[in-house]
N, C-alpha and C positions, 0 to 999 in steps of 0.2 A: 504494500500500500504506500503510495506515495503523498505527499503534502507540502503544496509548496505556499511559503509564507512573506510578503515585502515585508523588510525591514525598516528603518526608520535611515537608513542611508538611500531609501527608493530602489535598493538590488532585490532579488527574489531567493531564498533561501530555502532548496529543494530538499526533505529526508525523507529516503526512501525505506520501508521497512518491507524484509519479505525473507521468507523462509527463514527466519533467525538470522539473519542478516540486517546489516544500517549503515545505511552510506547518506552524506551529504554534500552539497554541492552549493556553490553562490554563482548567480549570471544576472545580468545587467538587463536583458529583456526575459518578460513572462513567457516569449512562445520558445526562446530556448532552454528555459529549466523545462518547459512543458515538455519537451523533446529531448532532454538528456534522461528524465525521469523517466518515460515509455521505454528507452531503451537500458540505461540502468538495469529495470524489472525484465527486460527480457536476456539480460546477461544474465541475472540472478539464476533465472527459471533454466539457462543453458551448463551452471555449474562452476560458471567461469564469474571473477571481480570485475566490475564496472569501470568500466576505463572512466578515468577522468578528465575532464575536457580542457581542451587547450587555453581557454581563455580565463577558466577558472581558475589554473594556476598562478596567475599572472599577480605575483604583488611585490614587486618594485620596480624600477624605472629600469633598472638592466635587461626585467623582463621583456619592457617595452620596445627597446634598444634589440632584442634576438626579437620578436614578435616582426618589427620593421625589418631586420634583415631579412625574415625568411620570407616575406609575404612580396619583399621586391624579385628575389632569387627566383621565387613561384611565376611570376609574370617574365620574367627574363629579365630585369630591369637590377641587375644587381650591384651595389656600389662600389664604385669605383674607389682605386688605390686612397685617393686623397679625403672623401669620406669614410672610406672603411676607416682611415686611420684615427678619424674624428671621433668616430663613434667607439671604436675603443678604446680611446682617452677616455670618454665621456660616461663608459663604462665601470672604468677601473677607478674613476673618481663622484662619483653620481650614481653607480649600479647597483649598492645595496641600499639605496636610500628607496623609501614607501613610496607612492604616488603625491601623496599628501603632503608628501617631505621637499617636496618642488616646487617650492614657491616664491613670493620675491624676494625674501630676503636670503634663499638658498642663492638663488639665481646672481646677486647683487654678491653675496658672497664669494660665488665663483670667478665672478668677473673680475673681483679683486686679486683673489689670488691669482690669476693668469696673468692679471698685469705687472704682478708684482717677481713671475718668470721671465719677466721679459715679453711675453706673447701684445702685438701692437693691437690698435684699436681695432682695425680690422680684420683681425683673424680672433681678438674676440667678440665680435660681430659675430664671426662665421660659426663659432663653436655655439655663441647662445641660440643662432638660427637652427642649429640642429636639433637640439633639445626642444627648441618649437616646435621643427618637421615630425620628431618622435611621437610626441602626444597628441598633434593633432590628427596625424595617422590611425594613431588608438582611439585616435574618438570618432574618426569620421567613416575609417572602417568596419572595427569591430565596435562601435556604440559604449567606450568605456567610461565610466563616468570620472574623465582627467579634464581640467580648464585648460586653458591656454591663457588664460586674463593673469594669472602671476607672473609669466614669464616675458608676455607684452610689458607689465608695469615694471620687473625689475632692467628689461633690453630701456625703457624710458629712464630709468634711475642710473643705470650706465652709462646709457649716453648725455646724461647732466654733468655726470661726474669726469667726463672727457674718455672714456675706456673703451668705448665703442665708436667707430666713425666708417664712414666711407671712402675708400682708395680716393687719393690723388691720381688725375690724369696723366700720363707719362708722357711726354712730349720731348724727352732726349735721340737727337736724330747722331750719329758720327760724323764728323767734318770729314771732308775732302783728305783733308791732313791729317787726319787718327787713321785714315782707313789705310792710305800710302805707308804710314810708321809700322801697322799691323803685318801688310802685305809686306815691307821689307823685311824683318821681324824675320818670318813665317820662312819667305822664301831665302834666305841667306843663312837659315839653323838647317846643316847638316843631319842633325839627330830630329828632327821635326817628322814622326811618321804620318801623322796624321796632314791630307794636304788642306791646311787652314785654310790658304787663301781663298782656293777652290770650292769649299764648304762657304765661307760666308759671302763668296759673289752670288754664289747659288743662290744661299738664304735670301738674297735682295735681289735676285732677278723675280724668284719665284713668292716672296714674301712665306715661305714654309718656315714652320717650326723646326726644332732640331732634333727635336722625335720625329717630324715624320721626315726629315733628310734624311735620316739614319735608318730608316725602314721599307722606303721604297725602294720595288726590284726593278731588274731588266724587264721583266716580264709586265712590269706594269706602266712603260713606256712605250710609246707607237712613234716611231720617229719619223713616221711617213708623214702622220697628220699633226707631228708635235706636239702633242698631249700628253698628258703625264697624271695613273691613277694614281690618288693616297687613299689607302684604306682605313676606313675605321677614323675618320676625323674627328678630330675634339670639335664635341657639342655636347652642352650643359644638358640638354633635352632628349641627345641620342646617343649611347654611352658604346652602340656598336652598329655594324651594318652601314655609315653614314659617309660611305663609299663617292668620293668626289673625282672628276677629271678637272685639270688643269689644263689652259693652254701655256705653253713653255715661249715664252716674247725674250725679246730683247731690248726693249722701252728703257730699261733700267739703266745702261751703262756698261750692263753686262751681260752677255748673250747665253741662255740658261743652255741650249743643245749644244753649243760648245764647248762649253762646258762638262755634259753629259759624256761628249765624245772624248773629251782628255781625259775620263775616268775608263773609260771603254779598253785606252791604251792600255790600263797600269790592272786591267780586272782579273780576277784569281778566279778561279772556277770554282774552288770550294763554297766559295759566297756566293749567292745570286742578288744580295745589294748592290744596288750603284753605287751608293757610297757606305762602305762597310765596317763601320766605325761608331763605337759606343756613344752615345749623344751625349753624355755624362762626363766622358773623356773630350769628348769637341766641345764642352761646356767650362771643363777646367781648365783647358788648352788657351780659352779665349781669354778666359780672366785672370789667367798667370801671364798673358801678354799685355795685358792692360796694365799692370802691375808694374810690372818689367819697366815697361816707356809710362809710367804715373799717367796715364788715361782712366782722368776719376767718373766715378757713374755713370758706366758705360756696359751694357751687359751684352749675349748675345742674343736674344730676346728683341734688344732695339734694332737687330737687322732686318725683323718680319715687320716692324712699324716704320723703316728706312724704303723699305723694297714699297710699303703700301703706298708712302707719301709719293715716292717717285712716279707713281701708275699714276695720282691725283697729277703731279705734275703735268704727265705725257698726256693730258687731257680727255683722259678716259672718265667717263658719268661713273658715280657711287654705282650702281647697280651692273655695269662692268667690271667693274675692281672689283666687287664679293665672287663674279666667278671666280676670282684668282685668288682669293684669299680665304672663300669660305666660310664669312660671315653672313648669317642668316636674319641679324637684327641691323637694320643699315643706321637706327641708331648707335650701335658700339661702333659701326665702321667708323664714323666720323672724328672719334676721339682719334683715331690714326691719320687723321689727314691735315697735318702741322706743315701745310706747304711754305716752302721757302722763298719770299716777295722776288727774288732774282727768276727763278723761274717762268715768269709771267713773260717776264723779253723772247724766251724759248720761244712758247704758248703762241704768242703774236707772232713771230715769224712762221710756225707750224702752219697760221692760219691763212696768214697772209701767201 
């Protein structure tokens, strides 16, 4: 016999009695205790214990945190490197705390301590957005009865206190003369395996990241029609399949399939990359040369916002430039387009 009871938290509190048997269960909606209880008794009546239901387990925020991961993993949508690593911070500091233990003053608390590791306003931003995304997940999915109005008030009480903000536009382009210093650098070091210069002409022909230099193949170039796939593009919204073709121009300064062709000379057959080189290592390489010749704040990052400005230059419309670059909101595009007032004399002649 089953009975199930609302408590004064508004959950339904199912106990089942049968054959000398007692089991109990808590859910948040009546038609699913009504439906764990039917089958509860028909576990009973088969000999076997009553499995306990997923939701019912759930009481603290870590649980929350595995309930989000597994329900994205289930739809294909599973997070990626730089969230997974959020959320298990957010675990190991917040995972045994209750539901109810999440509130603004936990919240206000965390943000202190993050800032007080060093972590900037904006990446504690990004850590209390997560804690947001967690709970309102659990509520909006599974109906759990979690607010989200704590963590609104304490992300408000953060950002009073200056500990939460939003990025600064980047607008650091390479001079003509940083880039000459790098490329002599690069090509005059004997022990230099990696070919720098050839990587970051690339980067600013093609405006590419340095994960995806490093991961396009042969096979994913058509040199007939000069085009060039990247697979798997970074998008906040498609974390796989977001398969893009390029066309490979020369607008830049620097001719991207000739580039392709002086890697063709030096290519190994063990590798099927084009360019076959840890991006990590092309990342370090760039910032120990910066170093080297005092070229301050100056990353390799700013060569895909160097390569975008220059297409804005060559008088390509915004919605030409995202073929090449792969921005899907042509509002972020424009924060890349720091054109240089000299360039207009180009422009005019181009036109004229």
């Amino acid at each position: 016999m089953a009975s199930i009871r609302k408590q004064e938290s508004g959950a339904w509190r199912v106990q089942v009695r049968r054959k000398g048997r007692s089991v109990s269960e808590t859910f948040i909606r009546y038609e699913d205790a009504k439906r764990w209880s039917v089958d509860a008794e028909r576990q009973i009546d088969r000999g076997v214990s009553p499995t306990m239901s997923r939701i019912g387990k759930l009481k603290t925020f870590g649980d929350l945190i595995d309930l989000h991961i597994s329900d994205m993993e289930e739809v294909g949508k599973a997070p990626g490197r730089s969230k997974e690593a959020t959320l298990a911070m957010l675990k190991r500091r917040l995972g045994s705390l209750s539901m109810v233990e999440i509130d603004r003053e936990r919240i206000v608390k965390f943000g202190r301590e993050r800032a007080k590791e060093g972590a900037g306003p904006v990446t504690v931003s990004m850590d209390v957005g997560v804690i947001k995304l967690v709970i309102q997940h659990a509520a909006a999915v599974h109906g759990l009865p979690v607010n989200v109005e704590p963590v609104d008030l304490g992300r408000v009480a953060l950002k009073r206190l200056g500990l939460t903000g939003k990025s600064n536009e980047r607008d650091r382009r390479p001079t003509e003369e940083e880039l000459e210093k790098l490329f002599k650098l690069w090509d005059e070091n004997d022990r230099q395996l990696i070919p720098m210069s050839r990587i970051v002409k690339f980067a600013i022909a093609t405006a590419m990241r340095q994960e995806e230099i490093s991961r396009v193949t042969w096979e994913d170039l058509n040199a007939r029609t000069k085009m060039l796939l990247i697979r798997d593009r970074k998008d906040p919204r498609q974390k796989k399949g977001n398969d893009q073709r390029i066309p490979l121009l020369k607008v830049s300064g620097y001719d991207a399939i000739e580039l392709i062709e002086e890697q063709r000379a030096i290519r190994a057959n063990e590798d099927d990359r084009i360019f076959p080189y840890n991006h990590k290592s092309v990342s370090a390489a760039f910032t120990r040369a910066c170093q080297d010749l005092e070229i301050e704040d100056l990353h390799f990052h700013d060569m895909r916002h160097e390569g975008t400005s220059r297409l804005f230059e060559a008088g390509f419309r915004i919605e030409q430039v995202a073929l090449v670059t792969g921005h899907k909101d042509w509002k972020m595009l424009r924060r890349y387009t720091h054109i240089r007032p000299e360039s207009l004399h180009d422009h005019l002649n181009r036109v004229a």
